[in-house]
N, C-alpha and C positions, 0 to 999 in steps of 0.2 A: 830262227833266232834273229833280233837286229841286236845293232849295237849301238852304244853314244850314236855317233856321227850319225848312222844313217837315221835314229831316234832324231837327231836335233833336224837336219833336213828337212824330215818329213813335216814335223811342228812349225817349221821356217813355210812350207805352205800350203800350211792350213790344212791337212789331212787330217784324215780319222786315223787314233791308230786303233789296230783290230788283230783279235787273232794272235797273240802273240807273248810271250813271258819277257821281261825287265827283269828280271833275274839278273844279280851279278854287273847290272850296269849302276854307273855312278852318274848320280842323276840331280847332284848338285850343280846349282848352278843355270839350270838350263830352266828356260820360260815355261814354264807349262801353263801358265794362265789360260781360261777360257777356251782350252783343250778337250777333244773327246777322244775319247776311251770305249773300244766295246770289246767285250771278250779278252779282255787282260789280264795275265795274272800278275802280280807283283808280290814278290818273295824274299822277303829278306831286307828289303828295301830300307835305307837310310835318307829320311826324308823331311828328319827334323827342321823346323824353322820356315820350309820353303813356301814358295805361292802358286795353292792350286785353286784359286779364286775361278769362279764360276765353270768349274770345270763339269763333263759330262760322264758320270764315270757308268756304264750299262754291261751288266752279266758280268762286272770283274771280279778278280780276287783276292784279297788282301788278307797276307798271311807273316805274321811275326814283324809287323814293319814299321817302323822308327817315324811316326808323325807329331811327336814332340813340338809343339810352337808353333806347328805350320797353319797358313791361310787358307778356311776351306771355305770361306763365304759364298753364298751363291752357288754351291756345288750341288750337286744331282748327284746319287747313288742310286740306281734301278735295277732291281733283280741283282744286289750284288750280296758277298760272302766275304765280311770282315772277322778277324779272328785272332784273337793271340796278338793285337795290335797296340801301339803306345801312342795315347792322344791327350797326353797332359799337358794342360796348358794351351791346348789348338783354339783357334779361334773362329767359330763356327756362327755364322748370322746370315738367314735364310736357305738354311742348308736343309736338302730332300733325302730322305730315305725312305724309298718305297719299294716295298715287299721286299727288303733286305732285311740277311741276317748277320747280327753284331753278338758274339761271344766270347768270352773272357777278355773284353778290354777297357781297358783305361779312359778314361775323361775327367777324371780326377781334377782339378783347381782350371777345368773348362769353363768360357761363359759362352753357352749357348743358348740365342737370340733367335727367334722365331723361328726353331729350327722342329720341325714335320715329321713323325716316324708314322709310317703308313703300311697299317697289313701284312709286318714281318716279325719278325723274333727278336727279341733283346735279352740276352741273359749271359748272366756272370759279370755285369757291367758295376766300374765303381763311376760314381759321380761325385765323389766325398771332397766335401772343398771348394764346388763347382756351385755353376750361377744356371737355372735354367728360366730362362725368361721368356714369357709369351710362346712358350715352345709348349708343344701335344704330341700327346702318342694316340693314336685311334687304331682300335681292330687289332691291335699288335698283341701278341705273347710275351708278356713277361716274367721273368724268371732271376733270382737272387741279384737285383739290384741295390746297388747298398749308394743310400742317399744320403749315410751321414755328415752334417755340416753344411749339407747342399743348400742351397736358397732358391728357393724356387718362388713365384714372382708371375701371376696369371699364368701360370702354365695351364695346361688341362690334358683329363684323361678321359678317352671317349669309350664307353663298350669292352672295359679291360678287367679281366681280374689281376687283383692286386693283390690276392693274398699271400702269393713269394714273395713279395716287394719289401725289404727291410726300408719303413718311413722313419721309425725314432731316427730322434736327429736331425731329420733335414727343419727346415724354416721355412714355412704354407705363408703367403700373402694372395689373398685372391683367386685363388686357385680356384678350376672346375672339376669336379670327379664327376661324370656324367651317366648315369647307369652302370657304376662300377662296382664289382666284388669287393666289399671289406668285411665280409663275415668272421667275428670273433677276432677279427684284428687286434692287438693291442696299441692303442693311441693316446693311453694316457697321458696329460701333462704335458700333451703338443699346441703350440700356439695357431690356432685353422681361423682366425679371422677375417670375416668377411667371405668365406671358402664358399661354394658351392658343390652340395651333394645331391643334388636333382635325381630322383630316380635311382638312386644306389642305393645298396643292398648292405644295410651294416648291424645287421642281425647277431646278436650278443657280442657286438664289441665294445673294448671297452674302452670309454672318451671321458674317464672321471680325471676331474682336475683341469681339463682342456679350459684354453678359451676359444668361445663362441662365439665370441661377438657379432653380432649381424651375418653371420651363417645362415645358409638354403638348405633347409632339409624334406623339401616341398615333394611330395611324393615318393621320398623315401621310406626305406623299410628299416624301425631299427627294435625290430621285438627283441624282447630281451636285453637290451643292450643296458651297458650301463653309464651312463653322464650323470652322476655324485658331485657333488660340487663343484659342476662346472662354471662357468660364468659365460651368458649366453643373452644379453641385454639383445632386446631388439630382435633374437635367431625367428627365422619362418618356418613352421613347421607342417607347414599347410597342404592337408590332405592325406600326412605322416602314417605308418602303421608302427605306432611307440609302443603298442599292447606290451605291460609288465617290463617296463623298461625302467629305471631307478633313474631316479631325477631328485632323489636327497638335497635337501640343505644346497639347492642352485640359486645362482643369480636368473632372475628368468626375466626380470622386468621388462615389462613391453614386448615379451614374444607373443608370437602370433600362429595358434593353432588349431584354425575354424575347419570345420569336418574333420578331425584326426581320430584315428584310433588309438585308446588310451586305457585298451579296458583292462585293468589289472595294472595299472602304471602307479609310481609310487615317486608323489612328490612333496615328500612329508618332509617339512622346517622352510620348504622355498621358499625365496623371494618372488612371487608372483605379479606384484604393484602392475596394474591397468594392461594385465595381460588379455588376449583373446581367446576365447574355446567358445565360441559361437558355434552350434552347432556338431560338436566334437560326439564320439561315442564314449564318454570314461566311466563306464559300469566298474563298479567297485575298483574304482581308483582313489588314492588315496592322499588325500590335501591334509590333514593333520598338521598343526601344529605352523599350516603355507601361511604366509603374508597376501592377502588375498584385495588388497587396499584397491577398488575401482577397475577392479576384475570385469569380465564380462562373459557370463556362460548361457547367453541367450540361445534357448532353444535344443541346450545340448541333452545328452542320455544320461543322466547320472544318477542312475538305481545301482543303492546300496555302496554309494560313495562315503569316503570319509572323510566328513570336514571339522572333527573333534581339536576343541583349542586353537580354529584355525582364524584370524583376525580381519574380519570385515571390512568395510568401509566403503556404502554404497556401490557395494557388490551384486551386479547384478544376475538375477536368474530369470529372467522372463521367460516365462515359456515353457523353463526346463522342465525337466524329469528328475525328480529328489526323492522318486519312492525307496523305501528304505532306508533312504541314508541317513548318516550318523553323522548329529550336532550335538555342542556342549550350550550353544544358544544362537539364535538368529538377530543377536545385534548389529546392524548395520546392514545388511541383507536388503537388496529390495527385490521383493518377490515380483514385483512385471512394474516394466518402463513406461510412464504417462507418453511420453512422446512417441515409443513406439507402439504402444496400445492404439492410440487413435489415431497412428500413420497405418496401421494395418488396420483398423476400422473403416478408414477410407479408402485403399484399398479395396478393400471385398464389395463396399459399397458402391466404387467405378465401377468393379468388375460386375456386379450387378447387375448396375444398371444399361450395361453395354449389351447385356446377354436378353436382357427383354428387349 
């Protein structure tokens, strides 16, 4: 056991403390700034308000303890076990936790600022109220995290399933979801502006009503899913697997979705005006009734597509594939590009001539 005094001494210079419980000690008051900690438990602890600014906390243990207000900028958590802890209102900016676990606590109307969760556990955490800013979780496990109200603000999630994660509610600015689980999510009517979902996985969830705005869904998976009148100006969807995905009555203008898979996709009443699908796979996909104004589906697959009632206007298909498919008429349609006809005429004719 120590106590106060010999606690404070030791911090007076510059020790490690190690080894040891704070249990039962009153620990107001005392500098702990820029202190290490190994192997410590801390139980019970009253430690509202105080400053543990770049402290080193390694293998401790925090258990039922009163962190209300406190300064934990610059801190290190490594290998530790927080739990049953109170961190409303703490103020955390560049704060580490790695391969730690954090269960049933609080962070509640926290702003937490660049702050790192690294290859540990998070669950039962509320963050409702709270600001998470340029902060990441990578490799972590989590589990009934409840974001409501939260604002979050270039965060990013790396390699994580999220499908415990309660997201209604919080507020996405910039965000990264980076190869992450949202299978069957419900995400409706969330604002994901400008969001990045590189490589995630959001296979029948549901995103109707969202805004998209300039949203990455570049290499994502979202079969089945459904975005129903989203509004999604400018989203990139490049390289996408949307197969039978509903994309009704969307704002799409100027998305961009060159080699996507779209086969069985349904984007009947959209706003389409000078979108991309260069390239794309949309076997009986279905544009009915789309705004298709300066479109461009050069080169894409689209056997047995439907473009009944769908509204042209030097829409191009150069190249493509339209066996089968269903027109009400080809007004405004240009079936192949003068400019690109004879840039690819020259072309084959360099390469030609290279090859003799």
């Amino acid at each position: 056991m120590i106590d106060r005094e010999q606690l404070q001494a030791r911090l007076a210079r510059g020790e490690v403390i190690e080894a040891c419980s704070l249990e039962g000690i009153d620990l107001q008051g005392l500098d702990l700034d820029g202190s290490i900690f190994r192997q410590v438990r801390w139980q019970g602890l009253d430690l509202h308000g105080m400053q543990l600014r770049d402290c080193l906390f390694e293998q401790c243990r925090f258990e039922d303890c009163d962190l209300r207000g406190a300064s934990l900028e610059g801190g290190q958590f490594l290998s530790c076990h927080l739990e049953r802890c109170s961190l409303a209102g703490a103020h955390l900016q560049r704060t580490l936790f790695n391969q730690s676990q954090v269960r049933a606590c609080d962070f509640s109307a926290c702003r937490l600022e660049q702050v790192q969760w690294l290859e540990g556990e998070v669950e039962a955490v509320e963050f409702s109220g709270g600001q998470l800013l340029q902060s990441s979780f990578s490799r972590t496990a989590l589990a009934q995290l409840k974001l409501a109200g939260c604002q979050l603000e270039r965060a990013g999630f790396h390699d994580l399933d999220l499908r415990a994660v309660q997201l209604a509610g919080a507020r996405f600015a910039q965000c990264l979801f980076y190869r992450c689980d949202l299978r069957a999510m419900d995400l409706a009517g969330q604002v994901l502006d400008a969001c990045l979902f590189t490589e995630s996985h959001l296979d029948g969830a549901r995103l109707n009503g969202c805004s998209l705005v300039r949203a990455n869904f570049q290499g994502a998976s979202l079969r089945g899913a459904d975005l129903s009148e989203v509004r999604a100006e400018q989203a990139l969807f490049a390289g996408a697997d949307a197969c039978a995905a509903r994309l009704d009555a969307s704002l799409l203008r100027q998305s961009l979705w060159p080699l996507a898979q779209l086969a069985g996709a349904s984007f009947q009443g959209a706003d389409l005006r000078q979108a991309v699908f260069q390239g794309c796979h949309g076997e009986r996909a279905v544009f009915a009734g789309a705004r298709l104004a300066h479109a461009d589906f050069t080169r894409a697959d689209l056997a047995g597509a439907d473009f009944r009632e769908a509204y042209c206007q030097r829409t191009v298909f150069h190249g493509a594939n339209t066996q089968d498919s269903q027109w009400t008429g080809d007004e405004g349609v240009l079936w192949s590009d003068p400019e690109l006809a004879a840039a690819e005429l020259f072309s084959a004719e360099r390469n030609a001539g290279g090859q003799a």
